[in-house]
C-alpha positions as CSV (number, residue, x, y, z in Angstrom):
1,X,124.0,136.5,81.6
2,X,121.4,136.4,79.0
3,X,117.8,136.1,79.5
4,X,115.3,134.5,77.0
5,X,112.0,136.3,77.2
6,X,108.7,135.5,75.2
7,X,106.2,138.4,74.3
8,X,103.3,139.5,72.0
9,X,103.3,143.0,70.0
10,X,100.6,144.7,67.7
11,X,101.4,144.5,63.7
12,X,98.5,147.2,63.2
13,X,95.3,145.1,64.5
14,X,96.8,141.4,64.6
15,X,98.7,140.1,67.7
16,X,102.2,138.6,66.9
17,X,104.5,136.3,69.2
18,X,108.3,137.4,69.7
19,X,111.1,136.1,71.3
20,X,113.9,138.4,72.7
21,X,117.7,137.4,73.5
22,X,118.5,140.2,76.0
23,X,122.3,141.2,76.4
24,X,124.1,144.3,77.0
25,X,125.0,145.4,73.1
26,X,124.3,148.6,71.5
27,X,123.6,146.2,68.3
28,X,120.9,143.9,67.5
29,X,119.8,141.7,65.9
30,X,116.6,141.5,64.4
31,X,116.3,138.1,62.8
32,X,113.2,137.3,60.3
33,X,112.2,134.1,59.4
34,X,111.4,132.3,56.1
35,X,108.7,130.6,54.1
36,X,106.4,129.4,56.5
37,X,108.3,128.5,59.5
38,X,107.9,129.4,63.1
39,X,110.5,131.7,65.4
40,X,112.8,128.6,66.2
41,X,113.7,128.1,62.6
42,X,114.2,125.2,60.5
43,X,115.6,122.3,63.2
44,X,115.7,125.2,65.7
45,X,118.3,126.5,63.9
46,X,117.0,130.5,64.5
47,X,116.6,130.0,68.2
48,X,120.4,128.5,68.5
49,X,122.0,131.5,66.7
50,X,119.8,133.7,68.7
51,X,121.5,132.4,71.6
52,X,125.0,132.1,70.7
53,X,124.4,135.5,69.2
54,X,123.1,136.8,72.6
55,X,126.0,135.4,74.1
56,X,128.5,136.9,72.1
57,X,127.0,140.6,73.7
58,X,124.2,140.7,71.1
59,X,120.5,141.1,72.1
60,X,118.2,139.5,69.5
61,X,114.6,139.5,68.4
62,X,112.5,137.1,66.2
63,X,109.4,136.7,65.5
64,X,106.3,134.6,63.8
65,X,105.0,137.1,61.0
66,X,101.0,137.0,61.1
67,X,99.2,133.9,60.4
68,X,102.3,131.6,60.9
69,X,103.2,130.0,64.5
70,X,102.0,131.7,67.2
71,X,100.9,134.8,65.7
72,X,97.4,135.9,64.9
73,X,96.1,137.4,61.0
74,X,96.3,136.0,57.7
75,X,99.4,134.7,56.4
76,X,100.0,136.9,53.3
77,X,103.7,135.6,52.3
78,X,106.9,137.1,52.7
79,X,105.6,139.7,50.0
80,X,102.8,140.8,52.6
81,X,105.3,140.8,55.4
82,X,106.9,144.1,55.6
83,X,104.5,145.6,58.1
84,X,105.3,143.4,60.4
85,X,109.0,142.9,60.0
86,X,108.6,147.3,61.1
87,X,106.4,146.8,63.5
88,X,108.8,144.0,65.2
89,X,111.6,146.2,64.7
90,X,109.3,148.9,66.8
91,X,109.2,146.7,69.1
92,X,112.9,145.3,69.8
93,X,113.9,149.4,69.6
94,X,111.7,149.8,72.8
95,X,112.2,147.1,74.8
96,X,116.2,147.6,74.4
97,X,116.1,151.3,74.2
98,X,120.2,151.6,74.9
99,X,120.3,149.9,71.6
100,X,121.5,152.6,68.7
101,X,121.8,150.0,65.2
102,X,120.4,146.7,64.3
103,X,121.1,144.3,62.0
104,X,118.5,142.4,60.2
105,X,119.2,138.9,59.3
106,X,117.0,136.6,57.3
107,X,117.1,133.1,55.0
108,X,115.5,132.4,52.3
109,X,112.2,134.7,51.2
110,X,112.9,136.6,54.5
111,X,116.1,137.5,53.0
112,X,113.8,138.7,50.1
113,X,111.5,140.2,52.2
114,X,113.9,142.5,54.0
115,X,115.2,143.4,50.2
116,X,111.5,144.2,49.2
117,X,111.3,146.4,52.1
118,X,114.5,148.4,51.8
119,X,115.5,147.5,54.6
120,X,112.4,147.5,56.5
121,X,114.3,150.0,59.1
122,X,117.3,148.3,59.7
123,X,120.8,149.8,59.4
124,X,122.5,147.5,58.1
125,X,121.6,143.6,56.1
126,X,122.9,140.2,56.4
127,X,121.1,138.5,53.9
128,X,121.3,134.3,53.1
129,X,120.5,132.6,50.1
130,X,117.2,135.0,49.1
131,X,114.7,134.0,46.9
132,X,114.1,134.7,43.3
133,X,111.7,132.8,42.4
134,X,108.3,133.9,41.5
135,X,106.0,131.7,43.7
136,X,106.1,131.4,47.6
137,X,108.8,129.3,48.7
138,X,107.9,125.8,50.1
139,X,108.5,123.7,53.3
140,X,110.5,121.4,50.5
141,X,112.3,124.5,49.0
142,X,113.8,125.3,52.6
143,X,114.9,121.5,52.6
144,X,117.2,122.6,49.0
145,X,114.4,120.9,46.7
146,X,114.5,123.4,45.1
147,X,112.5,124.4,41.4
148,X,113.7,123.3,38.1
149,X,115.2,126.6,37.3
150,X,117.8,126.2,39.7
151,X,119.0,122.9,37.7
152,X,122.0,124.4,35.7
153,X,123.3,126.4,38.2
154,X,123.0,123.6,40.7
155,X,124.6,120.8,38.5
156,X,127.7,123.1,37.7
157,X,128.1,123.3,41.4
158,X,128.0,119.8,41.9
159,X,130.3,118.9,39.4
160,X,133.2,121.2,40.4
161,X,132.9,120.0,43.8
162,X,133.2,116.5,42.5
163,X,135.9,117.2,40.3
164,X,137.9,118.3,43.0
165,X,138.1,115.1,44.9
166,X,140.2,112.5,44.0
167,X,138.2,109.4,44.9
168,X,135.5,110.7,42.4
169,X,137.9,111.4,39.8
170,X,139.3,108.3,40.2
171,X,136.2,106.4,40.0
172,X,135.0,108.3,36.5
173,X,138.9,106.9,35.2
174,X,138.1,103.3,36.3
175,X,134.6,103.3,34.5
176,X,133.1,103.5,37.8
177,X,130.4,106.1,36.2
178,X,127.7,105.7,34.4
179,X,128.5,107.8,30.8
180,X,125.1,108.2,29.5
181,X,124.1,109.4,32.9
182,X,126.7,111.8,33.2
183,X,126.3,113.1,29.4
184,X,122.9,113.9,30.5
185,X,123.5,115.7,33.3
186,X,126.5,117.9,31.3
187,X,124.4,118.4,28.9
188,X,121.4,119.9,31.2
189,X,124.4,121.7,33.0
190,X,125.7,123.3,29.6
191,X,122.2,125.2,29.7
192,X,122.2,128.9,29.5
193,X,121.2,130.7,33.2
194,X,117.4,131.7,33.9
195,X,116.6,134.9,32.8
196,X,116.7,137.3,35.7
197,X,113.3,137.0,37.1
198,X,111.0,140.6,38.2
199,X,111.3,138.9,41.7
200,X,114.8,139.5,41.7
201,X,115.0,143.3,39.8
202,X,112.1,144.4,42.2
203,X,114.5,143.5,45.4
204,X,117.4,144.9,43.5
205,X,115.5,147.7,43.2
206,X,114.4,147.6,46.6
207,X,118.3,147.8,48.3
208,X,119.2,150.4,45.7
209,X,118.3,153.5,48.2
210,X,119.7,151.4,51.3
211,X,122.7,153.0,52.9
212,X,123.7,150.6,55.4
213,X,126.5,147.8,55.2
214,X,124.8,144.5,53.2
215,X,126.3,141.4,53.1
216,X,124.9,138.6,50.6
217,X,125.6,134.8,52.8
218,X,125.2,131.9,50.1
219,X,125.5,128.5,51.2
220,X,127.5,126.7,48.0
221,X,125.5,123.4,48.1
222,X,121.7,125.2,48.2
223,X,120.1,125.6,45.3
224,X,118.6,128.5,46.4
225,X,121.6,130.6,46.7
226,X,122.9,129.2,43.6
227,X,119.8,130.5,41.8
228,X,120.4,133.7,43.4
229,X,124.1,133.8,42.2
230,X,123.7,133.3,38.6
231,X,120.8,135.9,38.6
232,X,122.2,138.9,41.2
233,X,125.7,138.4,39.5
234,X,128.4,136.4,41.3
235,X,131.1,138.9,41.4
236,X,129.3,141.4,44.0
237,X,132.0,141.7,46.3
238,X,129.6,141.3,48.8
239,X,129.1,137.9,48.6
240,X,130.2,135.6,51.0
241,X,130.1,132.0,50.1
242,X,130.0,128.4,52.4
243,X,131.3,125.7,50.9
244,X,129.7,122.5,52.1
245,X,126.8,124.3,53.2
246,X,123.0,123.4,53.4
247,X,119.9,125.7,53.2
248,X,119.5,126.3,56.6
249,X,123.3,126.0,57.3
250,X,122.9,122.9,59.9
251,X,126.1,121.3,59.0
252,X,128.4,122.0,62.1
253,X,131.0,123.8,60.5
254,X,128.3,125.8,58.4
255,X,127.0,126.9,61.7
256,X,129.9,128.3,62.8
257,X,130.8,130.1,59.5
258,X,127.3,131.3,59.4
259,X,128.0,132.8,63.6
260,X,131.1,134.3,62.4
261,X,129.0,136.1,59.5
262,X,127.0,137.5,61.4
263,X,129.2,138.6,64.5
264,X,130.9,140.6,61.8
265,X,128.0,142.3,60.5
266,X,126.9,143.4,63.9
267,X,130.5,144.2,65.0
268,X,130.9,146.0,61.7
């Protein structure tokens, strides 16, 4: 049986509110939450893998970094966040002190985050679709609006899926598309990649030293992830790619690819 308890910890001076999953594990997880959004996740979708996690034998711990939710301080982005993402750590490592590894999961600039920080503590990284762009990520950037950069990368991907259905392919044959359109788009698609931004080096940078496990969880239809592909470099055999999949992974089946991810990661 697993219990859901809420709780406050010290980041330094500011007060943050947690979450904890209990269950009888030895390994954690320590999930971290992106852009702006509270402990739950976007349509609760961090508070439902917490408890199927938890479920599965896992105890789990989330949090709202400072100035977000219900946690006290200024907001300083997922750049500023490090302290806290420790000090949460801290925190779960005491109040489940049979616990002896933790994973740290995060989407999106708390993916980034956790990069930034090496790990922030952790020993080992599940990380899905991180950021590389240079501003803060937005409420609409979590939805996949994401920034014109991500264009290219994200029209390619479109395309291939398309090209693999029949019903599409049949509809381009019977003039059912519209060619100037479509000349457009392969033409915007043709473009060369972004050049890899100093967001991404610095959190390349900041994994070098790391010597846990990391696994790299891109959803295929986010333009976020995409982004991330064309600049990391898609051949890291420690991608692991959703086809079908959403930002926040809320398809159904994305759900439980995205569970199954991360069961292996703590099992691993």
């Amino acid at each position: 049986m697993t219990v859901r308890l809420p709780l406050v910890f010290a980041s330094g001076s500011t007060r943050l509110a947690g979450t904890l999953d209990s269950a009888p594990g030895s390994t954690g997880l320590l999930i971290v939450t992106g852009g702006n959004e509270v402990r739950a996740g976007a349509f609760c979708g961090q508070a439902q893998l917490a408890a199927r996690v938890a479920a599965a034998g896992h105890p789990v711990f989330r949090f709202d970094r400072s100035g977000v939710g219900d946690s006290d301080g200024e907001n300083a982005g997922f750049r500023g966040s490090g302290t806290d993402i420790e000090a949460a750590l801290a925190t779960f490592r005491a109040m489940v002190p049979a616990m002896d590894r933790v994973v740290g999961f995060g989407n999106c600039d708390a993916a980034s985050a956790l990069m930034l920080a090496g790990g922030a503590g952790c020993d080992a990284l599940a990380l899905a679709n991180p950021w590389t762009v240079e501003r803060e990520a937005r409420a609409d950037d979590e939805a996949g609006e994401a920034p014109e950069p991500h264009r290219p990368a994200a029209l390619r991907a479109r395309y291939l899926e398309k090209l693999k259905q029949p019903r599409e392919v049949l509809r381009l044959l019977r003039g059912g598309v519209n060619l100037r359109k479509l000349a457009g788009g392969l033409k915007q698609a043709a473009r060369p990649a972004p050049p890899p931004s100093s967001l991404a080096e610095a959190m390349r940078q900041g994994i070098a030293g790391f010597g846990g496990p990391i696994t790299f969880l891109l959803a295929a239809g986010d333009r976020t992830g995409q982004l991330f592909e064309s600049r990391w470099g898609a051949n890291d055999p420690r991608i692991r790619r959703c086809e079908g999949a959403s930002h926040a992974f809320v398809e159904p089946p994305a759900r439980d690819w995205l569970l199954a991810q991360v069961l292996a990661a703590l099992d691993g």
